[in-house]
C-alpha positions, 0 to 999 in steps of 0.5 A: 500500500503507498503510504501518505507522506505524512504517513512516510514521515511519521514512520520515518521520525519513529524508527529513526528515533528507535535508532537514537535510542539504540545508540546513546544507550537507552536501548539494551541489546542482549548479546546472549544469543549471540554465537561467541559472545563469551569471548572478549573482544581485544581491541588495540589503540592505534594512534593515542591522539586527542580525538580518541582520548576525549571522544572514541575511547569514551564511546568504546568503553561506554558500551565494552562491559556489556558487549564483552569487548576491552582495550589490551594495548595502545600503539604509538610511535611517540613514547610520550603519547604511549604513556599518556595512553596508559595513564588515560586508561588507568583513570578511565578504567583503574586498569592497566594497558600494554604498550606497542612501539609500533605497528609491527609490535602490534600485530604480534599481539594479535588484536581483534580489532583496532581503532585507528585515529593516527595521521590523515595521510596513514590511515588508509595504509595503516587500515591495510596493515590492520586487516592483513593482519587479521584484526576489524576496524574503526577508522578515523576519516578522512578514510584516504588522501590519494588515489593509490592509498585509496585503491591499495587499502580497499583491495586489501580489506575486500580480500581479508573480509573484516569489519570496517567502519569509517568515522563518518558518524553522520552515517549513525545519526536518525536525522541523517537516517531520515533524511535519507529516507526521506529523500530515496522515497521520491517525496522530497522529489529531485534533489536540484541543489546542495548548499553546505558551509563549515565556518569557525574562528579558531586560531588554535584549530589544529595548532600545536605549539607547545607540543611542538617546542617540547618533541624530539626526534629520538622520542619516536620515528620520523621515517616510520612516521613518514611511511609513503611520502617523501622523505624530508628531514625532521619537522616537529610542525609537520608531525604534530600540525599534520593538518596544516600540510600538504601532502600529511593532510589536504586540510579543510577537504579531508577533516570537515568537506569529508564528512558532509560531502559523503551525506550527498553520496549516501542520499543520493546514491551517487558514488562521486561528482561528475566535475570539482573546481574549487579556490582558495587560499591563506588569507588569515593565519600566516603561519607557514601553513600549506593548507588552505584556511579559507575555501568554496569547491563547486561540484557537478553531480549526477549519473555518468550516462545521463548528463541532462539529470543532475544537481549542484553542490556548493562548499564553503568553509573558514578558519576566520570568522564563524557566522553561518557555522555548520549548515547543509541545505538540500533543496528541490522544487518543492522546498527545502531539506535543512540538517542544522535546523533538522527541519524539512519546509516548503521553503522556496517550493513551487506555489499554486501562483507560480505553477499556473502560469506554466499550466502546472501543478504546485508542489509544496512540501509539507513542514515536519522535524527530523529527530533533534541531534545537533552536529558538534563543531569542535573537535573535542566533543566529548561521546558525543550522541552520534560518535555513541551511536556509530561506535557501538554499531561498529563493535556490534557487527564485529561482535555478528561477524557482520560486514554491512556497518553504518558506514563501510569501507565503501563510504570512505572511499567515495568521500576520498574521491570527492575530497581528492577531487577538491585538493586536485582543483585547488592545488592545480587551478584545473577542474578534477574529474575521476576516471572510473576505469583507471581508478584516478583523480584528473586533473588538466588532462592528468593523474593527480599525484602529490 
């Protein structure tokens, strides 16, 4: 029976809030049933960095006594960071941790799994590592910053058959879920454009000062550190401040455009744009920096065989003023689909006035709320409710042997595209596209490198 859209909208709101609850805890799962379930789950740490300590090892232990799971090991390249790891896990836990130097001492602890939060450009290489090596994975986005690490990691975790999650949370979040729901059933109607910002006044944004005036080479390992870029000599900046530095990190593309542009994938069904330009520049923070602290990219969206079909997204974002924050707006003919407000409105529709003149039928969506999770913008959040959510549907398809997680490989490797993309434009003035058979960014009628 073709439900109203009222009805849709209603059933979409109530199973989307089940999902909340499922994943801020208010929903108990039992595990008893579950083949396996008595055997703990060991999971390693690989990469003590901020983003785990405040938010990802709290969302992991939130749920790890019921669903049987414990942090063994924390591996860092950096001993002041394995220290820290085993203080953080004492005054979380009262427990004591083991250590691993690197990631060759890890794998022969033999981990169920890892949580990965080290360097952008490391983990799709380290991703690779960890399913050779037999062990599930939660991996921070951006989930690649090249083509080639992009290709290498999705082969290798395609033969080795392990849970993969990438750190895209939207993914776990019921507005996002009814969004999208929202958008497949065909009542939102064509999607004609997308508008998305992501502004903040920071100086401190990835800025690490005083850890860089206390590091030193001999602390960790610069050339491991390095793994597949170019060799250049010790930078304290470019090991700790990765973020501010092509190629250890493509900047604003790969930490923020990565997590809304691959909403656009998933609500869409699109796997990438079908063009990138994109401009910028260092217009506030002279600091020596290489990434850009301000940036817009233009995207051409639609299937390759049909060019007529299609859609437009715009992405802004700044490091040097606020105003205007997180916002991603998706428009049809019939109104508007805003995930900040979390509200959908016939904003801009097609009126009966309009529509006359064309001998055509108006077309208005109706007002509704989406289910109220609000999108953080500072990087220490905290377990947030969506990073809760995300995290326990992770440990609970590894604990089901289940492959299909809330946001698998193939998510993160259609956002790299689209992050590739951007960095492809704006580091060569040229429109990027992507070659679908050589599996390449192009840019000015070439491969897209460093």
């Amino acid at each position: 029976m073709e439900n109203s859209r009222r009805s849709f909208i209603k059933n979409s709101v109530v199973g989307a809030t089940g999902l909340s609850l499922a994943g801020t805890g208010m929903w108990a799962k039992s595990y008893g049933n579950i083949i396996g379930s008595n055997e703990k789950i060991r999971v390693g740490i690989l990469g003590f960095s901020d983003r785990f300590r405040h938010s990802l090892g709290k969302a992991f232990l939130k749920y790890a006594p019921e669903m049987n799971f414990e942090f063994f090991t924390v591996c860092d390249i950096w001993n002041r960071r394995r220290d820290e790891g085993q203080a953080w896990y004492k005054e979380q836990t009262g427990e004591t941790i083991g250590t691993a130097r690197n990631t060759d001492e890890l794998w022969d602890q033999k981990p169920d799994a890892v949580i990965l939060s080290t360097a952008d450009f490391q983990h799709a290489l380290h991703l690779a590592e960890a399913v050779n090596a037999g062990a599930h994975v939660y991996c921070e986005k951006p989930y690649a910053e090249t083509m080639d690490d992009a290709n290498f990691a999705l082969e290798a975790a395609k033969k080795a058959g392990k849970v993969i999650q990438i750190g895209s949370q939207r993914r776990s979040g019921p507005n996002y879920h009814a969004a999208h729901d929202y958008i497949q059933s065909g009542k939102f109607g064509n999607i004609v454009a997308v508008e998305m910002t992501w502004n903040v006044n920071q100086p401190g944004r990835w800025r690490l000062p005083h850890l860089t005036s206390q590091i030193k080479e001999t602390d960790t390992d610069w050339r491991r550190y390095l793994m597949n870029r170019p060799y250049e000599p010790w930078d304290p900046r470019k090991y700790l401040e990765y973020r501010l530095f092509w190629p250890y990190s493509s900047g604003i593309p790969g930490q923020w455009m990565a997590h809304q542009i691959d909403t656009v994938h998933w609500f869409s069904h699109l796997d990438y744009p079908r063009s990138a330009v994109a401009n910028g520049g260092i217009y506030q923070w002279k600091d020596g920096r290489t990434n850009f602290d301000t940036m817009t990219a233009v995207f051409d969206y639609g299937p390759d065989d049909k060019p007529d079909e299609g859609f437009q997204v715009i992405y802004s974002s700044r490091f040097s003023n606020s105003s205007g924050g997180i916002k991603e707006w998706y428009f049809s003919n019939g109104g508007k689909l805003d995930l900040d407000t979390n509200r959908v409105n016939s904003d801009g529709g097609l009126t009966e006035s309009q529509a006359s003149r064309m001998d055509m039928e108006p077309f208005l969506l109706d007002d509704f709320e989406l289910p109220q999770i609000k999108v953080e913008t500072s990087a220490v959040t905290g377990a947030d409710p969506l990073t809760n959510a995300h995290m326990q549907n992770w440990m609970d398809c590894v604990r089901r042997n289940d492959l299909k997680s809330n946001a698998p490989i193939e998510a993160g490797y259609t956002h790299s595209i689209a992050n590739i993309m951007v960095t492809a434009a704006l580091r060569t003035g040229q429109q990027a596209t992507f070659d679908p058979v050589a599996k390449q960014v192009m840019a000015g009628g070439k491969v897209f490198k460093y």
